[in-house]
C-alpha positions, 0 to 999 in steps of 0.5 A: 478513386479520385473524385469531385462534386457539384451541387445543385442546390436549385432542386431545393425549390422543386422539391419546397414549392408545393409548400407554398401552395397550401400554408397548412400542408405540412412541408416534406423534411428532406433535400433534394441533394445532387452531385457528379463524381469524376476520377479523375478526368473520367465520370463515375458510374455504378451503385455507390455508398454515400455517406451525408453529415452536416456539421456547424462549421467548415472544418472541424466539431461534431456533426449534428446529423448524418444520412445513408443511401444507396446510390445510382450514378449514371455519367457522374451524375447522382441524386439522393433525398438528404433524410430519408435514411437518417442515422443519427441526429435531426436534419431540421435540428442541424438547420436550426443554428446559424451555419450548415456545413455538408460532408460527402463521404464515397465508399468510405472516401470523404470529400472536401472541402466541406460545403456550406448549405445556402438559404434555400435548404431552410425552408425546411424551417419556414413552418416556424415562427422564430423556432415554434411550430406554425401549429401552435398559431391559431388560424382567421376562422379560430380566431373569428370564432374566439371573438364570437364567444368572448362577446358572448361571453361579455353580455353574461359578465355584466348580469354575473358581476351583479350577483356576485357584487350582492353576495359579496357584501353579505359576505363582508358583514358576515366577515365583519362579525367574525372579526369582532369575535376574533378581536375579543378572542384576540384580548383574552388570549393577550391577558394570558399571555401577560400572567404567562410573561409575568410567571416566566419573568419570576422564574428566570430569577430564580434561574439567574439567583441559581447560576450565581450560586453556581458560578461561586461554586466553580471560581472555588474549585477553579482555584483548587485545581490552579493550586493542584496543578501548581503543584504538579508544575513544581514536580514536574520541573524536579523531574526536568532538573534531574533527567539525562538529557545531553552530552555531560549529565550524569545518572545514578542508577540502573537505565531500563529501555524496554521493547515490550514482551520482555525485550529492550536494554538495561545498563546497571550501573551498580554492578555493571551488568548489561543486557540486550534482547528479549528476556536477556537477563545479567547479573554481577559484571555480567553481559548478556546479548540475544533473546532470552541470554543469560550472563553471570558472574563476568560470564559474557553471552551472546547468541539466542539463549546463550549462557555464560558463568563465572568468566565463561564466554558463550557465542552462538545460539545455545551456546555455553562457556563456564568457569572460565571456558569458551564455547563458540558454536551453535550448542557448543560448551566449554568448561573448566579453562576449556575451549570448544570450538564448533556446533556442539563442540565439546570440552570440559577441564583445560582440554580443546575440541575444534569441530562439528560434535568435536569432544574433548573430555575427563582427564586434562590435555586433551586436543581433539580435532575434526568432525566427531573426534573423541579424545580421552587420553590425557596430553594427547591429541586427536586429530581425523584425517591425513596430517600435512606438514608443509616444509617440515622435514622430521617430526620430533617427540620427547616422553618426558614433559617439559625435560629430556632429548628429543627424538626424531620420529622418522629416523631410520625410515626411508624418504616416502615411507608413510608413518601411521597411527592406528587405534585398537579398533581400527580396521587397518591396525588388526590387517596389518599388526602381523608385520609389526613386531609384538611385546614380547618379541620386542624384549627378545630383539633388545636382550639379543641387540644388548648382547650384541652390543656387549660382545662388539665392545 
């Protein structure tokens, strides 16, 4: 809804007039406001929210009192009594200073521009002399009746004044004799402050006398410290002089960089042993890597307690190698020129294990190969699992070391025929060793084979 207003502030004086008939009539604290409302080219007419806020400039800052109301608009026109529902602030307060700007607000719509409130409406304030209350003045009968009293009042004074002259000279020469005791009082509390003056003078003497005894004391051991710290000086430059500190300095003896709970780093120089982690310990050309590693005799160890003796190479947590054996895995352990490869891996005496619990033990070259492989037949190998050989086309053995022809392994079997090696244990050896032929029919097959042979030369 589009709207308009018009003030008419001349209602202001209808409402302030009867203030002037009676000076001592306190004046009513509202305005009279008045507006007309149009939408466009029509006039408005019904019960409306307006909305009153008087603000201290034209367009902007916060309102310093705002008023509600209900109102009955009847052609445009309307009336409202600005502070008879206030909501916030003072009216007569919001009219103290220098401008007063209106706002109109309309079922929630706000009008503008704002309009500024003219002299009229601060006659709210003419009850007042430069901001106090006209009840602060006092009236032409109070103050008839002041001037009264206070004639009164003068006529007393004189016989007043009288009396009180006589009382005080009584009082001054009484006060006069109080002055003389006090002046005596004054004299002999003089004199012992003098014997006080003088006492104190002679122990300040005796103080001074003991502060140059004092201050011959310290010079004396000032001079006992100057010398101990020369001294300390001159060791500690010994100790600048021979400390590593740049590139080309040399140093004797061992290096310890420690960590704190047994960790940090030691470099041995004499034995050339080196150590690194908590609790890491190496002994003659030993190196030792991890918490709590132990290297050796030239052992190398490296992994959380890894252990390495007499050239042995230990690499992983727990792991060991020894007498020239490699252990690498976490709780692997070679021995003997051994190699285990794997967690737990095991082999001792020249043999090689590769693979998880791989085992390679007693005798000497034996190869296991696969997870949980055991082999324990010498110059052998173990291997679990299907054996591929990618290109090859025969597998050649010879049963004398080193010496001897080699022999096909496959001759005479037909392309595809599998080759199998079974153990005594093996489930599929005891269901197929029918088809193979035994011991002793092997000897019989070779008696007659060499009869044969003999008979066709």
């Amino acid at each position: 809804m589009k709207t308009s207003r018009t003030f008419v502030l001349a209602v202001l004086f209808l409402v302030l007039g009867s203030w002037f008939l009676d000076a001592e009539a306190a004046p009513p604290q509202l305005i009279n406001y008045q507006g007309r409302l149009v939408d466009g080219t029509n006039l408005v007419s019904g019960q409306l929210s307006v909305v009153l806020r008087v603000y201290t400039n034209a367009t902007m800052g916060d309102y310093l009192f705002e008023d509600s109301n209900n109102v009955t608009v009847v052609d445009g026109l309307y009336s409202t009594p600005l502070g008879a529902h206030p909501l916030s602030g003072s009216l007569t307060g919001a009219l103290a200073g220098a401008e007063a700007w209106i706002e109109v607000e309309v079922n929630g719509t706000i009008l503008s521009p704002r309009e500024q409130i003219l002299s009229a409406a601060y006659a709210l304030n003419a009850d007042k002399l430069d901001g106090v209350d006209s009840s602060a003045f006092a009236t032409s009968a109070a103050l008839t009746s002041e001037q009264n009293a206070r004639v009164a009042a003068d006529g007393g004074l004189g016989s007043s004044l009288a009396s009180e002259t006589a009382a005080r000279i009584g009082a001054d020469s009484s006060l006069s004799g109080q002055v003389s005791v006090v002046s005596s009082q004054l004299s002999t509390e003089t004199n012992s402050r003098i014997g006080a003056d003088t006492a104190l003078s002679n122990t300040t003497t005796a103080l001074n006398n003991a502060l140059t005894g004092e201050s011959a004391a310290r010079i004396g051991a000032d001079a006992s410290l100057s010398n101990q710290l020369t001294t300390v000086n001159g060791q500690l430059t010994t100790l600048e002089t021979g400390k590593v500190s740049k590139t080309g300095d040399t140093m004797t003896g061992a290096l310890t960089i420690e960590a704190g709970l047994g960790g940090g780093i030691r470099i041995d120089g004499l034995s050339s042993n080196t150590a690194v982690g908590a609790n890491a310990t190496a002994l003659f050309d030993g190196t030792a890597v991890g918490g709590g590693a132990n290297a050796d005799m030239s052992g190398v160890a490296v992994g959380g307690n890894a252990s390495a003796l007499f050239s042995g190479v230990a690499v992983g947590v727990n792991a060991a190698g020894s007498s020239e054996g490699v252990g690498i895995g976490a709780g692997a352990d070679g021995s003997g020129g051994s190699v285990a490869v794997g967690m737990s891996a095991v082999a001792f005496s020249t043999n090689i294990a590769i693979g998880y619990q791989a085992n390679a033990l007693n005798g000497g070259e034996h190869i296991a190969i696969g997870h949980g492989v055991t082999n324990e037949i010498d110059n052998s190998a173990a291997i679990r699992g299907t054996l591929y050989l990618d290109g090859g086309t025969a597998v050649y053995y010879r049963t004398t070391f080193g010496d001897g022809v080699w022999t096909d392994l496959l001759a005479g079997l037909a392309t595809g025929t599998p080759l199998y090696a079974y153990t005594e244990s093996d489930p599929a050896w005891n269901a197929d060793k029918a088809n193979y032929a035994t011991t002793a029919a092997l000897g019989t097959e070779t008696a007659d084979r060499i009869g044969a042979d003999t008979s066709l030369s």
